[in-house]
C-alpha positions in Angstrom: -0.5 8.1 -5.3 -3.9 6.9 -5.3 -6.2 10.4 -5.3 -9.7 8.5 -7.0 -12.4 5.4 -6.5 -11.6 2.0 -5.8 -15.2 -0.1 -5.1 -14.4 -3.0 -3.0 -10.9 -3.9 -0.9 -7.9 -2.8 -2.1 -4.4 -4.3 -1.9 -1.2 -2.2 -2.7 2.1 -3.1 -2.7 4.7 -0.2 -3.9 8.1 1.3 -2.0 5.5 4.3 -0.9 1.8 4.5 -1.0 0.5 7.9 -0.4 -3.4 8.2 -0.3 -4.9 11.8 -1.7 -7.6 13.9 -0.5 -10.1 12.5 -3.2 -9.2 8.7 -2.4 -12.2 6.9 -1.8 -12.0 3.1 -1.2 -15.1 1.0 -0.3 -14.1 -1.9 1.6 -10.5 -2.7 3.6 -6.7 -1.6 2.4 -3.8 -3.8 2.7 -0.5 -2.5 1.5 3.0 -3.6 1.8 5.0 -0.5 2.0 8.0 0.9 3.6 6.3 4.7 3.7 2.2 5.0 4.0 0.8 8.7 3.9 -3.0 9.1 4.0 -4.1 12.7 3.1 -6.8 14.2 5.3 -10.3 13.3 3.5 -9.1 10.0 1.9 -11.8 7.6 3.0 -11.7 3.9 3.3 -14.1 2.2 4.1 -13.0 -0.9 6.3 -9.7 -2.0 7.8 -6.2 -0.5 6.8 -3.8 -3.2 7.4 -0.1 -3.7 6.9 1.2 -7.0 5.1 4.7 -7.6 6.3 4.3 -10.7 4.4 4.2 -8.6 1.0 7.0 -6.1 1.8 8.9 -9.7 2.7 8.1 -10.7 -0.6 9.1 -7.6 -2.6 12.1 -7.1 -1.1 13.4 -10.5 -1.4 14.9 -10.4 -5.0 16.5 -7.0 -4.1 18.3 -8.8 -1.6 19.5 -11.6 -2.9 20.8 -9.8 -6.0 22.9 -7.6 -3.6 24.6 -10.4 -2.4 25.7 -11.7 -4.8 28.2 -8.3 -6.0 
């Protein structure tokens, strides 16, 4: 959870990203997550984008190692 100040963008990458009431970020958010919750009053202050790119990424080793069982 992310409930404070971040000046500038912000990029996240975590299973779930949950943004608190006293979240303030100053320029965009991109996350890669499988579950985004933004409280009522977190503020950002430019774009919030998904990067499927990321969650790609952070999933990938996860996979392989399954296969391999």
């Amino acid at each position: 959870m992310l409930n404070g100040e971040v000046r500038g963008d912000a990029r996240l990458m975590a299973e779930q990203i949950e943004l608190g009431p006293a979240a303030r970020i100053g320029g965009a958010l991109s996350h890669a997550s499988r579950v985004f919750q933004r409280a009522e009053g977190a503020v950002v202050g430019g774009a919030v984008t998904q990067d499927p790119q990321a969650e790609a990424r952070s999933e990938g080793p996860r996979d392989r190692d399954a296969q391999r069982d």
